[in-house]
Structures are given as C-alpha cells and as structure tokens.
C-alpha positions as CSV (number, residue, x, y, z in Angstrom):
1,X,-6.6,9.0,16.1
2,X,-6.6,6.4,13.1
3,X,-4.1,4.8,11.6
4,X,-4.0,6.2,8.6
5,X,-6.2,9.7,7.6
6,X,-6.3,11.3,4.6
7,X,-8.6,14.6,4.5
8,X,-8.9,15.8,0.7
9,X,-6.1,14.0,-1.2
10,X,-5.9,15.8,-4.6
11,X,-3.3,14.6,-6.8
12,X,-1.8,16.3,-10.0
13,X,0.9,15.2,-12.3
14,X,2.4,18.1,-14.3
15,X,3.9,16.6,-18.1
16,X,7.4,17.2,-18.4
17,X,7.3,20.0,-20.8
18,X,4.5,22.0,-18.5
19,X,7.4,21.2,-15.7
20,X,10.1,22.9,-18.2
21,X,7.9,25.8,-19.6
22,X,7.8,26.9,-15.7
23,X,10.9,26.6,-15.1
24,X,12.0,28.9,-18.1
25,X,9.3,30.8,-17.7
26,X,8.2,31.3,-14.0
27,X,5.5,33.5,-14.8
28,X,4.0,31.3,-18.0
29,X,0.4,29.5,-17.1
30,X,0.8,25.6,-16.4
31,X,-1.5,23.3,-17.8
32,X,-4.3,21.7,-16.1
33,X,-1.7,18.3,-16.1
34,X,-3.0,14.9,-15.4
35,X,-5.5,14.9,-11.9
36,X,-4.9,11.2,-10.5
37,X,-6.5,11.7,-7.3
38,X,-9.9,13.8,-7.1
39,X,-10.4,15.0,-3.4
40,X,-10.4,11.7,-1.5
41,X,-10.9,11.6,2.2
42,X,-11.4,8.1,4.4
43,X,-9.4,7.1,7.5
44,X,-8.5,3.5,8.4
45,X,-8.9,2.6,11.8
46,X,-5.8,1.0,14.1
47,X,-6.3,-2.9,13.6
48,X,-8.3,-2.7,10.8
49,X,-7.1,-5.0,7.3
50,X,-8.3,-2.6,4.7
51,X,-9.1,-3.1,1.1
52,X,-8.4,-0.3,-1.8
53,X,-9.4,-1.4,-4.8
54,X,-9.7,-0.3,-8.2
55,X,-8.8,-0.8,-11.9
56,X,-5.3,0.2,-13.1
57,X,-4.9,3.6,-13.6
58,X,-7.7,4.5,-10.5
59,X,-5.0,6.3,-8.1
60,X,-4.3,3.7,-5.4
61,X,-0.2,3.6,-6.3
62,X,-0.7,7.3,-6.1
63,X,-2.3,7.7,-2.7
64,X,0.1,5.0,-1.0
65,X,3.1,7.3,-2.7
66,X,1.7,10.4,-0.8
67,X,1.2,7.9,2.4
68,X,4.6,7.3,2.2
69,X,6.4,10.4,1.5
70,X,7.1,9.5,-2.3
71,X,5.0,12.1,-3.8
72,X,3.4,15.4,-2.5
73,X,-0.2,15.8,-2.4
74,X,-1.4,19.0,-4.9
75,X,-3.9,19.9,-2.5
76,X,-5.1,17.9,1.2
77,X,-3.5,16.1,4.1
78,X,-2.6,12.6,4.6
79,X,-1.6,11.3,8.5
80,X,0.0,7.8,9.4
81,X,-0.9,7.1,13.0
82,X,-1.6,10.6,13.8
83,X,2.0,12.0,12.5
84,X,1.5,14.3,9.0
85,X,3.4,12.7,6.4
86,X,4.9,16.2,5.7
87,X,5.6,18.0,8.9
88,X,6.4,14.8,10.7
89,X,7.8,12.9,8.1
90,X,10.3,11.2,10.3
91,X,7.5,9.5,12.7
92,X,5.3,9.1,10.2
93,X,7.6,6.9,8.3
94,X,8.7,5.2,11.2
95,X,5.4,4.2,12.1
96,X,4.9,2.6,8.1
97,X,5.9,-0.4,5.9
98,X,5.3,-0.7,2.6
99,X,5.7,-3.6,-0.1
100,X,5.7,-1.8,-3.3
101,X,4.4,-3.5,-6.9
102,X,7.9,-3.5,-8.6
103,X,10.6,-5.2,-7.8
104,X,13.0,-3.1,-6.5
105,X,15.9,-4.4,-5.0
106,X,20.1,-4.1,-4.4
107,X,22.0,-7.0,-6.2
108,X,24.8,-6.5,-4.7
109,X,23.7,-8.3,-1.3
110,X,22.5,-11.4,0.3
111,X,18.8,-11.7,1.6
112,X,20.4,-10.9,5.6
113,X,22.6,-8.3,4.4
114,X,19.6,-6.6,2.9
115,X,17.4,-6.7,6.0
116,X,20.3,-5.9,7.9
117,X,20.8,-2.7,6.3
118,X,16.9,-2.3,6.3
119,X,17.1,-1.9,9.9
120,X,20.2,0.4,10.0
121,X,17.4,2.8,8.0
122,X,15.7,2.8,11.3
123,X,18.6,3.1,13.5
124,X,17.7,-0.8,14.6
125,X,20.8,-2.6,15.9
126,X,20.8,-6.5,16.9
127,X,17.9,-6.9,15.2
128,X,18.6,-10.6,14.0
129,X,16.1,-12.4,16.3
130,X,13.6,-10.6,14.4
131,X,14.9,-11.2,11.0
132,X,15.3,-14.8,12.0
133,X,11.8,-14.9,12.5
134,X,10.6,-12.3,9.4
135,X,12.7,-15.1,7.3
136,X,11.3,-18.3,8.9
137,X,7.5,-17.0,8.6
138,X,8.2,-15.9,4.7
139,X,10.0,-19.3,4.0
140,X,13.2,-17.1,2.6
141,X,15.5,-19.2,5.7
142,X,17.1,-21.2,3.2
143,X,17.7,-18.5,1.2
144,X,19.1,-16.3,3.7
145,X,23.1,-16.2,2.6
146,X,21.7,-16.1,-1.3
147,X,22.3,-13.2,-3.3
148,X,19.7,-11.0,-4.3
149,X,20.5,-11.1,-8.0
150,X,20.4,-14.9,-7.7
151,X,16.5,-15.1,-6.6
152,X,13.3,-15.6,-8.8
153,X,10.9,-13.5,-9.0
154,X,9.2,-14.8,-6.4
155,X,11.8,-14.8,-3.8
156,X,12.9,-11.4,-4.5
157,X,8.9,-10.6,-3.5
158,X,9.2,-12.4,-0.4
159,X,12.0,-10.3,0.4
160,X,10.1,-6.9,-0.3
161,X,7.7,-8.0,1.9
162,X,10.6,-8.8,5.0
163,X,11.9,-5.4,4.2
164,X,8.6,-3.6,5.0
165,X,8.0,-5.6,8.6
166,X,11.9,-5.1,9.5
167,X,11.2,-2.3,11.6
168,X,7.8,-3.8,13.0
169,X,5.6,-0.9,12.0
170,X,2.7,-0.6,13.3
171,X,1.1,0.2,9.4
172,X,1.5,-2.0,6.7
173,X,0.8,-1.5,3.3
174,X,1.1,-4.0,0.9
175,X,0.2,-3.0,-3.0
176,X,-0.4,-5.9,-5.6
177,X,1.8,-8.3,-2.9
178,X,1.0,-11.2,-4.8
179,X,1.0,-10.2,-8.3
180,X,2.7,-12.8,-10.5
181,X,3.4,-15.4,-7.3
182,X,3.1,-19.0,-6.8
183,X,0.4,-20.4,-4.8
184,X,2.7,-21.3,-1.6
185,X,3.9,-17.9,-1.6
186,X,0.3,-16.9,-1.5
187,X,-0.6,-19.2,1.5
188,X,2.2,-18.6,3.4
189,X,2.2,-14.5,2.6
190,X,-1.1,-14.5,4.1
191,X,-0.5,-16.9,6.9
192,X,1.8,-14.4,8.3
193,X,0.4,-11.0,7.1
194,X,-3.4,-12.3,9.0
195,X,-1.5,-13.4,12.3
196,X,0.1,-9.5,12.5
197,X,-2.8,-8.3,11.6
198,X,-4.4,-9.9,14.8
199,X,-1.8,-8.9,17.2
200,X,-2.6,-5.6,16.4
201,X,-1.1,-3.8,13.4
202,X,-3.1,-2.2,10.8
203,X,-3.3,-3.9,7.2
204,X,-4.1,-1.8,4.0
205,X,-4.5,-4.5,0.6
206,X,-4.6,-3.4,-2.8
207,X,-5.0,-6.2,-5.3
208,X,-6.6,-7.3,-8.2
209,X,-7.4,-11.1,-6.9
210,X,-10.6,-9.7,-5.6
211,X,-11.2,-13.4,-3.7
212,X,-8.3,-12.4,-1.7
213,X,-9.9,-9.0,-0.7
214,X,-13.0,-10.4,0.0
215,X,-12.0,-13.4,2.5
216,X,-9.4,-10.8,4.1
217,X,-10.4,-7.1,4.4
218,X,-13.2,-5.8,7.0
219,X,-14.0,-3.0,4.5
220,X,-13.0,-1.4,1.4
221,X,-13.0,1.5,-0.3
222,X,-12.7,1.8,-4.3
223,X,-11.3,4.0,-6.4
224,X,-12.3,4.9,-9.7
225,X,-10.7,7.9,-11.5
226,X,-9.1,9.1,-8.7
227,X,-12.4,9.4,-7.0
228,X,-13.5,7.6,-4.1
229,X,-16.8,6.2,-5.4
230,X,-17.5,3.3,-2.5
231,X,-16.5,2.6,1.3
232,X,-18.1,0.3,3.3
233,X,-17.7,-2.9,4.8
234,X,-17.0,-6.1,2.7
235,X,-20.2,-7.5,3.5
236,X,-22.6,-4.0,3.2
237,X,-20.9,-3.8,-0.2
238,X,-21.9,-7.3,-1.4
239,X,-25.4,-7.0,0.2
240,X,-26.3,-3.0,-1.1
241,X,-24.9,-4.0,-5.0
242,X,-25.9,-7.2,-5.2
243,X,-23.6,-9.9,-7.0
244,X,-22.7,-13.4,-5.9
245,X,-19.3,-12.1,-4.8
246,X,-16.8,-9.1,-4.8
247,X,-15.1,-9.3,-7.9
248,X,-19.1,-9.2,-9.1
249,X,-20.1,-6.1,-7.1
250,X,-16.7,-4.5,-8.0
251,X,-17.9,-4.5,-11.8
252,X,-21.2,-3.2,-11.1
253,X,-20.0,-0.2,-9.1
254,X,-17.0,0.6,-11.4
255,X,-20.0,0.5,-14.3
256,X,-22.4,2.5,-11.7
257,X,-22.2,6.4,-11.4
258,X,-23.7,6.1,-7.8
259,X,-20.9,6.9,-4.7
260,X,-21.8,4.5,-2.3
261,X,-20.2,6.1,1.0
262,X,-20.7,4.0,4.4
263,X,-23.7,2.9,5.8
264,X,-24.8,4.1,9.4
C-alpha cells in the first residue's frame, strides 16, 4: 500500500456556459471542456519526499485538488494511504496535510486560535504541546497571540504550513511552499519539513525553485499538459537527459516529446 496512488487521473473542466446549457437542457451535448489532467497514474511510496514538477498550467494544483477532496476526478482513482479519496473520504483526509499556493486564511483570529480550531477539524483536543512545537520549529512563537490580518505575507505562509502538520498527518503536501518568501523562511521551512520527513512521513514538493527539488526529493515525476511525461529518480533524470542540473534537464524534457517513465 503507498502513500499516495493515483491509477488514471483524468481531469476535465466544463466552461461555465457548457455547465448552464446542461443544466437547462439535460439532454443537450456538452462540450469537450478544458482536459487538465490526461490519464496519469504513479504512486508515491510511505517515506518518500516526492517531487511534481511542471510549468504553470501543467495539472499539478489540479491533481493535489483531487488528492484532497477539492475536485472530482472525470475519469480514475486517487488513494491517500490506502483510503479512496471518494469512498473514504473521511480517512483519507485524516491521513493528509496540505499547504496550498494562496493565501487563504481567517482574519478574524490570532495565529493559536487558528491552529486551535485547525485541530477541532480533526476532533483533536489539548493539542497545545503540539502547537507549541509546530510554532517553535516555524519561528511563528512570537507571533503566536498576533492576529492573522496583522501578519506579512510571509508569516501568514508560515501559518499555512502549521495548519497542514496540526493534525500530524502522515502525508504532506506542500504546493509552491516557498513562493514569494524570504530566505530564513526558506531555511527554517525546510529544516523542519526534512526532519518529518525522516521520522517517517511522506513529502510531496511542487515548486518552481528547481534547486530546491533537486537537493530535496528522491524522485520526481513531471507534468506537462496534464500528461505525465517523466518519473524517475532525481539522479536517473539528470544522468538519462543530460544537463548540469535539474532546472537544466527540466527544460530539455518539457522541450522533448519523449516520456521517460522509470528505469528498472
């Protein structure tokens, strides 16, 4: 069982006025709509720290929205530690934490109140040890009694990211974490992020610092198109494409129309 499976993955996105013409008309033909994922299939392994990479546009927000219950798949299934994110949506989302890209947040709470009610989600109670310690490791201790509203940008990332570990899943996901960040957030992000990643849970990275991918993730897959057109491990990648690092080998496979699927 892996931590995360997905057998398939198609992805369509209806436009709005296909959406209305069926629901007037609930025998009119829909348009083809807007495929963002293209029958992708690759499992991540329990412990693994994962890469997904791709340019904007590629499908990677998509496929973490169907891991996480945000959007249904058009066609295939998607698992998080074994549980279907449909017909055991409740374990499955248990068992995941995700940092989203945007900046989402509730301004009308401090930095504990908002972890706080976090763990409620999750039915956690006296969960404060943990919070203490989510806090210390993301340098957000000062900050604790602070309002949302009243944080940068920064800070108001750092607090994503405590939301997502609250719970202590055992999957993490983390898309664009570090987008727009200072450099000690950076350090200190990843500082924290590796040292749970080698007590056991499972890491998947999307990013466009390629560097970071590179130093951090055992493999990764890429997406182009919605299609998945290379998995392998870090270093098979860089050695079968060629390229004095990722960011390198990243151009020539996004300009390649070769799939380069794992090596044996």
């Amino acid at each position: 069982m892996s931590a995360l499976t997905l057998n398939h993955i198609s992805k369509t996105y209806q436009s709005q006025q296909s959406l209305w013409k069926r629901l007037l008309d609930p025998g009119a033909k829909s348009s083809q709509g807007f495929r963002a994922l293209n029958d992708v299939s690759l499992s991540v392994e329990h412990g693994e720290f994962f890469g997904l990479l791709g340019p904007n546009g590629a499908g990677k927000t998509s496929l973490i929205s169907i891991l996480a219950g945000l959007a249904q798949a058009t066609s295939g299934t998607a698992s998080v530690c074994g549980y279907d994110v449909i017909t055991d949506y409740k374990m499955a989302r248990r068992s995941l934490g995700v940092v989203p890209q945007e900046l989402v947040y509730d301004p009308f709470f401090t930095v504990r109140e908002t972890l706080r009610l976090q763990s409620g989600y999750f039915g956690l109670r006296n969960n404060d040890d943990w919070i203490d310690e989510i806090l210390a490791n993301l340098g957000l201790t000062d900050k604790a009694d602070t309002n949302m509203r009243s944080l940068s940008g920064g800070m108001k990332r750092r607090v994503l990211v405590a939301q997502a570990l609250v719970h202590r899943p055992p999957v993490i996901i983390l898309d664009e974490p570090t987008a727009g960040v200072d450099v000690d957030l950076r350090r200190t992000l990843w500082e924290f992020i590796t040292r749970l990643n080698t007590q056991g849970h499972t890491v998947l990275l999307t990013t466009h610092y390629l560097e970071e991918a590179e130093a951090l993730c055992g493999r990764i897959a890429m997406l182009k198109q919605g299609s998945l057109v290379a998995l392998d491990t870090t270093q098979a990648l860089l050695a079968r494409v060629g390229g004095t690092d990722l960011e390198d080998a990243f151009v020539r496979i996004m300009n390649s129309d070769e799939i380069m699927g794992e090596t044996a």
